[in-house]
The first five atom37 places (N, CA, C, CB, O) and aatype in JSON, in Angstrom:
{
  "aatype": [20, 20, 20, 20, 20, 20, 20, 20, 20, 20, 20, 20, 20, 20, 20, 20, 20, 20, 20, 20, 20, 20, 20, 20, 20, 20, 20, 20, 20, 20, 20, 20, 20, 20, 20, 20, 20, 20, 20, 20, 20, 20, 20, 20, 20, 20, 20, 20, 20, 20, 20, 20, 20, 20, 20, 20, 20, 20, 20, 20, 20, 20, 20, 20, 20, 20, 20, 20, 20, 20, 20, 20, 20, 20, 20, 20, 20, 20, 20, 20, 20, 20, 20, 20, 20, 20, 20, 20, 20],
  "atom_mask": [
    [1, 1, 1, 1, 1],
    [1, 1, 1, 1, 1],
    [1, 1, 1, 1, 1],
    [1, 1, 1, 1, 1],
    [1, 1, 1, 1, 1],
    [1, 1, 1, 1, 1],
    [1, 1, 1, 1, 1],
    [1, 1, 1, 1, 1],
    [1, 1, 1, 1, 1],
    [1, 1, 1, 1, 1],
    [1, 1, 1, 1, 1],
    [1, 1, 1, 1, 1],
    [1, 1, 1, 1, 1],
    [1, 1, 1, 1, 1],
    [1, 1, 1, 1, 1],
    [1, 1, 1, 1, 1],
    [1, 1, 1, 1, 1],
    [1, 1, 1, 1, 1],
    [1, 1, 1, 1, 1],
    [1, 1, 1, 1, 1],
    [1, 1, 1, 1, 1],
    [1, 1, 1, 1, 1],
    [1, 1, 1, 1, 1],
    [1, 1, 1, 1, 1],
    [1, 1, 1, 1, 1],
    [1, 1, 1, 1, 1],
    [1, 1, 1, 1, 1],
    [1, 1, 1, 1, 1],
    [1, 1, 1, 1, 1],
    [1, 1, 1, 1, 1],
    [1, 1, 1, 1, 1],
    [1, 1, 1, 1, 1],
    [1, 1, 1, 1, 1],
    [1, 1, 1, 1, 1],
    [1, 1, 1, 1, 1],
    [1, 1, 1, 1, 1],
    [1, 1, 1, 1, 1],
    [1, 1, 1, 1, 1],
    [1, 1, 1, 1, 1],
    [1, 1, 1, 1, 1],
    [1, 1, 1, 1, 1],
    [1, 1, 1, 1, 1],
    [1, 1, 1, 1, 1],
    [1, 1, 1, 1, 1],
    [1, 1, 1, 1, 1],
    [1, 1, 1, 1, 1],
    [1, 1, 1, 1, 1],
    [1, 1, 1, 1, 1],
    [1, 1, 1, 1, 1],
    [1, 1, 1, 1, 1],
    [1, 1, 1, 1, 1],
    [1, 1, 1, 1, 1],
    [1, 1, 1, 1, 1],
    [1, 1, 1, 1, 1],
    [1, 1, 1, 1, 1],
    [1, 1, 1, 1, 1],
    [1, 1, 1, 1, 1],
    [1, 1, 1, 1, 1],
    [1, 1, 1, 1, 1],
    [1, 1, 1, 1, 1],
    [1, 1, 1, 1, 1],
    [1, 1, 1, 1, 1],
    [1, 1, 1, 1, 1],
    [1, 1, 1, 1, 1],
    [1, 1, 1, 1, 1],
    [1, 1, 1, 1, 1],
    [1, 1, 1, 1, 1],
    [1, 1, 1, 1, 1],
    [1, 1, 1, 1, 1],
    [1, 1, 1, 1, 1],
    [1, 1, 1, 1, 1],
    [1, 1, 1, 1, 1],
    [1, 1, 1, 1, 1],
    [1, 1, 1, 1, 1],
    [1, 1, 1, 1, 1],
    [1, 1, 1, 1, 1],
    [1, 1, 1, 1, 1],
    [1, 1, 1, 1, 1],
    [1, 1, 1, 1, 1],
    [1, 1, 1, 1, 1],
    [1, 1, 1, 1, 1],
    [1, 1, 1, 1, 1],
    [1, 1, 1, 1, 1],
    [1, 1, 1, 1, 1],
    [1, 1, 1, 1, 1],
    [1, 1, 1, 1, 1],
    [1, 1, 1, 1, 1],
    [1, 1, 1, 1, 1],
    [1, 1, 1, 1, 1]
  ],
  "atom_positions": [
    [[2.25, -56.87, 17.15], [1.31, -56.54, 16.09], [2.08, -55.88, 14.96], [0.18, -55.61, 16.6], [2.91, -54.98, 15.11]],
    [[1.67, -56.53, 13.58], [2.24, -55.72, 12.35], [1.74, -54.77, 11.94], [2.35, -56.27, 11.31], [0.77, -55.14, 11.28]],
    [[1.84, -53.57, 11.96], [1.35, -52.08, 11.03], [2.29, -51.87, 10.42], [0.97, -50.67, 11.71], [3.47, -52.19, 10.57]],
    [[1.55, -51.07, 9.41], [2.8, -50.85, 8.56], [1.94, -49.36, 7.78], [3.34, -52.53, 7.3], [0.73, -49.2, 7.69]],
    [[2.75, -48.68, 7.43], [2.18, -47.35, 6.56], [1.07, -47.72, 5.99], [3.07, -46.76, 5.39], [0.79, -48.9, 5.78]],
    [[0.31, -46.66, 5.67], [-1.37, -46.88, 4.9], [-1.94, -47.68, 5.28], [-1.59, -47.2, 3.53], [-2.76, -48.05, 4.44]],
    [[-2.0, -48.52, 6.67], [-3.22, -49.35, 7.04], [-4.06, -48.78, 7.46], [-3.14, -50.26, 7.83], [-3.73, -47.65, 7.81]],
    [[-5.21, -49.06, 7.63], [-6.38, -48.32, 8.16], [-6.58, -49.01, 9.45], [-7.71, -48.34, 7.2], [-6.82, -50.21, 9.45]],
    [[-6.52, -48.51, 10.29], [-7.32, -48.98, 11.75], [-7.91, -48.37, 12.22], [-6.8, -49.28, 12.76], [-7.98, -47.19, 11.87]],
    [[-8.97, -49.09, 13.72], [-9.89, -48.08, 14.26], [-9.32, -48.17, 15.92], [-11.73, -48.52, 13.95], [-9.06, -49.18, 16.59]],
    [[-9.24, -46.95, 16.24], [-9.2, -46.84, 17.55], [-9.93, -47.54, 18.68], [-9.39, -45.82, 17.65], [-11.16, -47.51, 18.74]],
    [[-9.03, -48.27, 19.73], [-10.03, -49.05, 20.32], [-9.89, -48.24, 22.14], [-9.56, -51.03, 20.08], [-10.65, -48.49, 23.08]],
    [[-8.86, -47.38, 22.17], [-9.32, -46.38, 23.45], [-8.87, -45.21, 23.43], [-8.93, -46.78, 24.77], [-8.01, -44.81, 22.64]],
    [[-9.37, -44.6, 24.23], [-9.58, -42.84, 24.49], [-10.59, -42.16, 23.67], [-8.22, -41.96, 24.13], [-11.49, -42.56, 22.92]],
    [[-10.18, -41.09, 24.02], [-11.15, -40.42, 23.45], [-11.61, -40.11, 21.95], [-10.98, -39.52, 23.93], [-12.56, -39.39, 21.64]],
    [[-10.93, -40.64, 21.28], [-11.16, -41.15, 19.43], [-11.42, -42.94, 19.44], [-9.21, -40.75, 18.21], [-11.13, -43.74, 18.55]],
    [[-12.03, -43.18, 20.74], [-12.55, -44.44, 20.42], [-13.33, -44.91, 19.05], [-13.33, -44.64, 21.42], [-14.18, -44.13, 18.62]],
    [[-13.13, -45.96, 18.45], [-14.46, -46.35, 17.62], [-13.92, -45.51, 16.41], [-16.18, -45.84, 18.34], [-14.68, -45.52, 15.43]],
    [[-12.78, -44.78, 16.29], [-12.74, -43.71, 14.95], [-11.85, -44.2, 13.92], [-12.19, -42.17, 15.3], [-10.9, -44.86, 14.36]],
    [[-11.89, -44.07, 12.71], [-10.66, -45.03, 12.08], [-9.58, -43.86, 11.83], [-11.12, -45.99, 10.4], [-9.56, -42.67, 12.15]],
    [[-8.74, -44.65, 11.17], [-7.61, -43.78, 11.07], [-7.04, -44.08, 9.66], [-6.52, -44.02, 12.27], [-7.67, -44.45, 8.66]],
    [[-5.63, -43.81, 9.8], [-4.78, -44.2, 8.6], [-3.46, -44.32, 9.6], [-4.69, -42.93, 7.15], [-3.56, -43.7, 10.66]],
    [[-2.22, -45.08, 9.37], [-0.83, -45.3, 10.29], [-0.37, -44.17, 8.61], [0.1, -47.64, 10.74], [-0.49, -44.05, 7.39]],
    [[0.1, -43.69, 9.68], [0.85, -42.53, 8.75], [2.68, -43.49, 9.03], [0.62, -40.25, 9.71], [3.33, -43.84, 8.05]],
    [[3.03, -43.67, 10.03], [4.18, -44.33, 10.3], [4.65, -45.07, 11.36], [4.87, -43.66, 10.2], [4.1, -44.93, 12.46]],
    [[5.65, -45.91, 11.22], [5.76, -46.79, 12.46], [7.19, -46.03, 13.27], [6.02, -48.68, 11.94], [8.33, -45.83, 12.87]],
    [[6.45, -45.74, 14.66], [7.7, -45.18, 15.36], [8.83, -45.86, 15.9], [7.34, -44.55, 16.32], [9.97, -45.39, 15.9]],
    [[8.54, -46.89, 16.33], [9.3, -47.6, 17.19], [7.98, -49.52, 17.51], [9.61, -46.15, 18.92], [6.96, -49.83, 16.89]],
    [[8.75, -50.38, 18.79], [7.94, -51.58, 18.63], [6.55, -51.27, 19.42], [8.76, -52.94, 19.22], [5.79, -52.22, 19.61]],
    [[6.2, -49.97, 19.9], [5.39, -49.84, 20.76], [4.25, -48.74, 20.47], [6.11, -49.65, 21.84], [3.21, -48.61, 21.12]],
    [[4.76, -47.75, 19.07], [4.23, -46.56, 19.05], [3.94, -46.27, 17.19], [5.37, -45.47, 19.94], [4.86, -46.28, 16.38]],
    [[2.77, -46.06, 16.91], [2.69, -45.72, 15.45], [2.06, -44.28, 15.07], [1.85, -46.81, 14.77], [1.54, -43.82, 16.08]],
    [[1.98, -43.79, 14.44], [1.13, -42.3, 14.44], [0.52, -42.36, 13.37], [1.9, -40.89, 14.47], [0.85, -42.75, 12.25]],
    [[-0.78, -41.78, 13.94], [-1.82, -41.94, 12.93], [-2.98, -40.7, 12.67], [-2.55, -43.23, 13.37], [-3.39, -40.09, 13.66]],
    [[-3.36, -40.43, 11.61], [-4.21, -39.07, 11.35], [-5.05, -39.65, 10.73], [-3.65, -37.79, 10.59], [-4.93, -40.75, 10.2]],
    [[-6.1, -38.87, 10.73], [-7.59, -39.03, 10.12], [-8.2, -37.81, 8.93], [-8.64, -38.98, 11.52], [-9.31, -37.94, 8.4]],
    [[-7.12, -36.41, 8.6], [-7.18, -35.79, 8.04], [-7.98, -34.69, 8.53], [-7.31, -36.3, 7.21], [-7.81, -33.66, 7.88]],
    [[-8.79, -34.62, 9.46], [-10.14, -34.05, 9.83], [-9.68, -33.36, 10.98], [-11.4, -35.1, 10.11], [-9.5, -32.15, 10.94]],
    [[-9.42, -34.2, 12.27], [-9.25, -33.95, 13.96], [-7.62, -33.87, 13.6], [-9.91, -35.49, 15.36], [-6.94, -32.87, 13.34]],
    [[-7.3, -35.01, 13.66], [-5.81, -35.16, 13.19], [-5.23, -35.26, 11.87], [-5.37, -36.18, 13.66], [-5.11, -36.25, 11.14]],
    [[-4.86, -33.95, 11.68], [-4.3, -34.13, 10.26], [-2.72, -34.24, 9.96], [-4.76, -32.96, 9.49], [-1.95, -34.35, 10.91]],
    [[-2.33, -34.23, 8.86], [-1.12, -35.18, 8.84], [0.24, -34.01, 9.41], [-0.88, -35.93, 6.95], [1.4, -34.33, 9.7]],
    [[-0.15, -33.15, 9.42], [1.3, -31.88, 9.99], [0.85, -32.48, 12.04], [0.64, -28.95, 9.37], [1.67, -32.29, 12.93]],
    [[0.34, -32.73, 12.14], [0.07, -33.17, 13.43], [-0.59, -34.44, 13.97], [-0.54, -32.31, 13.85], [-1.57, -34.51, 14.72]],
    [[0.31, -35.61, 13.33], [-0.34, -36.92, 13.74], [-0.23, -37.02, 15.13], [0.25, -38.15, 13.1], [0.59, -36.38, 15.79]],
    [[-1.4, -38.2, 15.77], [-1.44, -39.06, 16.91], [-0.43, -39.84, 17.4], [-2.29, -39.81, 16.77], [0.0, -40.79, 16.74]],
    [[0.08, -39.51, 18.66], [1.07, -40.89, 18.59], [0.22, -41.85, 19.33], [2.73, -40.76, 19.39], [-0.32, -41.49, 20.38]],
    [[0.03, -43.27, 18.79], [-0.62, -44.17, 19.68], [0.21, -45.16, 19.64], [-1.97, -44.56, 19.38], [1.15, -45.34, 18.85]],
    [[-0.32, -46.16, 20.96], [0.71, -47.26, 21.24], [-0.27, -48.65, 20.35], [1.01, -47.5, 23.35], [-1.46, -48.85, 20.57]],
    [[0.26, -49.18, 19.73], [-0.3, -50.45, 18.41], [-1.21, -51.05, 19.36], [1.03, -51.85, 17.63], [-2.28, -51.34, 18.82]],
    [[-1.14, -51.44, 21.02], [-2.22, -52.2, 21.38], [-3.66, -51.59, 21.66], [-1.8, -52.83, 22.47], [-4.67, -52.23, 21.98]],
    [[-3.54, -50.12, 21.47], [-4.93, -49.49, 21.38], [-5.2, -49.44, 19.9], [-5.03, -47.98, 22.08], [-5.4, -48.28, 19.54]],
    [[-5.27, -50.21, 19.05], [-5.18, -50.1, 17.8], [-6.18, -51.23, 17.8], [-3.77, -50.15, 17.09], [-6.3, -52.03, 18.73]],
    [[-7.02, -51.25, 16.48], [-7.34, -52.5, 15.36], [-7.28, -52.46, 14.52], [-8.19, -53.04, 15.14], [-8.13, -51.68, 14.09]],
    [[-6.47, -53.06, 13.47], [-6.03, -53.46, 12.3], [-7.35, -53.77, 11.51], [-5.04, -54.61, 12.46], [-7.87, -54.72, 12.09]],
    [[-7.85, -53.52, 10.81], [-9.05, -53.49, 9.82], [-8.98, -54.4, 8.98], [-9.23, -52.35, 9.08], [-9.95, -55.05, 8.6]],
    [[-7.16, -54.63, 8.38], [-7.4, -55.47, 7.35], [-7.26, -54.99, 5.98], [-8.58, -55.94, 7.49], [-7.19, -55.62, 4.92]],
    [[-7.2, -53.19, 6.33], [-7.38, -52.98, 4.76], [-6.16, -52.12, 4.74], [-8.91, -52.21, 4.13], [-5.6, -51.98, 5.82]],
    [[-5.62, -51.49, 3.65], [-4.4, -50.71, 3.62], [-5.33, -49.85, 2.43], [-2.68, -51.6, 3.21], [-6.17, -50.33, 1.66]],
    [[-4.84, -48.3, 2.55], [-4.7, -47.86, 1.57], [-3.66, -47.46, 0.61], [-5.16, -47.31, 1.77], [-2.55, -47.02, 0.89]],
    [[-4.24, -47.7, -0.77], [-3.12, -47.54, -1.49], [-2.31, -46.67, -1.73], [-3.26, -47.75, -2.26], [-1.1, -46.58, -1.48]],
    [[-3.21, -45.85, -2.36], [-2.65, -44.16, -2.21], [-1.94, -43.78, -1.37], [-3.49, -43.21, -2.0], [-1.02, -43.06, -1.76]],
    [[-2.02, -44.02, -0.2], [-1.33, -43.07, 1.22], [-0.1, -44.11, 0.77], [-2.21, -43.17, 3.35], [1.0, -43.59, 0.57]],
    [[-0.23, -45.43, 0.61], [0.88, -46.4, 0.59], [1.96, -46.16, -0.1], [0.54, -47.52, 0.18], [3.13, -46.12, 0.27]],
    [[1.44, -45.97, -1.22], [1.92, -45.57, -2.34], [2.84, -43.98, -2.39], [0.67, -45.6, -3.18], [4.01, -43.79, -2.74]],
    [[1.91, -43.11, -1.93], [2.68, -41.62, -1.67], [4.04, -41.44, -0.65], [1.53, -40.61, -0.99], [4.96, -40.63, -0.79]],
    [[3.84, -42.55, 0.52], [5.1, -42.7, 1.51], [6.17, -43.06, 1.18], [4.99, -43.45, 2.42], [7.27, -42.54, 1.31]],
    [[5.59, -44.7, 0.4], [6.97, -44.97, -0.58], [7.41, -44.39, -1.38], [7.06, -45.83, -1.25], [8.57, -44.73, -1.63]],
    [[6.87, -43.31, -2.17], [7.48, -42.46, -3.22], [8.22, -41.48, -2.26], [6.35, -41.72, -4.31], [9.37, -41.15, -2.57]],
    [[7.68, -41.02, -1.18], [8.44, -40.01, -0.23], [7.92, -38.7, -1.13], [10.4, -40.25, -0.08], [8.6, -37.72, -1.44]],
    [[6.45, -38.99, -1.47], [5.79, -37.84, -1.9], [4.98, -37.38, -0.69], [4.91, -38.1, -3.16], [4.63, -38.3, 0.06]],
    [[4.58, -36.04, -0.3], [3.9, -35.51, 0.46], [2.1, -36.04, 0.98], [4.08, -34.32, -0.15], [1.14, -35.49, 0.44]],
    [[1.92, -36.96, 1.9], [0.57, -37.51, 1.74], [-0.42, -35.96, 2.44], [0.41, -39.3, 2.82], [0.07, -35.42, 3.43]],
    [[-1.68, -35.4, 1.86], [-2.2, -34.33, 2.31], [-3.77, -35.18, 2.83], [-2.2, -33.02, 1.04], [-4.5, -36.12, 2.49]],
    [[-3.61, -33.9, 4.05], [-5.14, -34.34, 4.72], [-6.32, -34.87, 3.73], [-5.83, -32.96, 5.45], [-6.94, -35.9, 3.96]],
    [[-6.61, -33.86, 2.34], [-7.78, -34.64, 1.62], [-7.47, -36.1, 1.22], [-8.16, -33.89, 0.28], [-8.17, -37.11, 1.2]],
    [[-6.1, -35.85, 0.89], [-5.87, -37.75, 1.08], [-6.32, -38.76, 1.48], [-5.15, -38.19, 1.61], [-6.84, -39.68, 0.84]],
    [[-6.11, -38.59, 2.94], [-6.96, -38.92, 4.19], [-8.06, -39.39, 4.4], [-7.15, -38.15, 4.77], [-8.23, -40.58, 4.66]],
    [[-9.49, -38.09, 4.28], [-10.89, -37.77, 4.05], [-11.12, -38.79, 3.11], [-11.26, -36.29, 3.55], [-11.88, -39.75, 3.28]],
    [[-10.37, -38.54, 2.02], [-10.9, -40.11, 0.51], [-11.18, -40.87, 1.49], [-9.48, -41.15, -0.86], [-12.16, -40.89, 2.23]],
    [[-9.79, -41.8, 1.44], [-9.43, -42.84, 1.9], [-10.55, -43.19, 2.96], [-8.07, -42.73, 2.33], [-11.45, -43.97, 2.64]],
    [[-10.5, -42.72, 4.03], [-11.36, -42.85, 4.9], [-12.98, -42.9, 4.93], [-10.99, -42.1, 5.47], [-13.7, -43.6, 5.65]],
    [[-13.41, -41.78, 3.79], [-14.75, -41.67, 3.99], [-15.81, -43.21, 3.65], [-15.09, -40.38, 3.01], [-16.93, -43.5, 4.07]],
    [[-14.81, -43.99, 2.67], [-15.39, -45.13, 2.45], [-15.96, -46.12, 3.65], [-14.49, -45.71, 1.71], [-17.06, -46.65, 3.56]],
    [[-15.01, -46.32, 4.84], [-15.05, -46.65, 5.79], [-16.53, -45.68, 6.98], [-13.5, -46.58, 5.99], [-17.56, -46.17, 7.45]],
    [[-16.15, -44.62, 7.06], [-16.86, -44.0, 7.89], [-18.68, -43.99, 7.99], [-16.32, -42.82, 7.64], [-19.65, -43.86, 8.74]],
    [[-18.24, -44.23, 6.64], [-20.18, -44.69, 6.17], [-20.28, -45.11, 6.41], [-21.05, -45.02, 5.31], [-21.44, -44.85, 6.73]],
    [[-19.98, -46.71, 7.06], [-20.64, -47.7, 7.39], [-20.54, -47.84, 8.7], [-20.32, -48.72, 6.75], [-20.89, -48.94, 9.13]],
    [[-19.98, -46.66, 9.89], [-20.17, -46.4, 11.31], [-21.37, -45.34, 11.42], [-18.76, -45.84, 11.99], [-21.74, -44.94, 12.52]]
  ]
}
């Protein structure tokens, strides 16, 4: 599976089932970490393994954008990005 920084996915097990996220970064071929700004915020991302993952399809820009600059992405970051999504769960 391809992730890549600023995608949005939703958790498909444990206990943040069903929750979306943001890939803050790709660790390795098995492991990406991901925060939601809220539960997990970005001084303390998730490490999850990509096959408990779903790819949404969407990337955000901003977060995209702030990694590649190697500017600081902050939890309200996050909350944006996300809240668009969350409305419609």
């Amino acid at each position: 599976m391809n992730f890549c920084a600023g995608d949005i996915v939703i958790s498909k097990a444990g206990r943040d089932k069903d929750k979306h996220f943001v890939v803050l970064s790709v660790i390795d071929e098995q492991f990406v970490s991901v925060a939601d700004g809220s539960l997990r915020r970005v001084d303390n991302p998730k490490r999850k393994k990509w096959k408990h993952l779903e790819n949404t399809g969407n990337v955000s820009a901003l977060v995209k954008e702030k990694i590649s600059a190697g500017v600081r992405v902050t939890n309200p970051d996050l909350k944006k990005e996300l809240a668009k999504f969350n409305q419609d769960v």
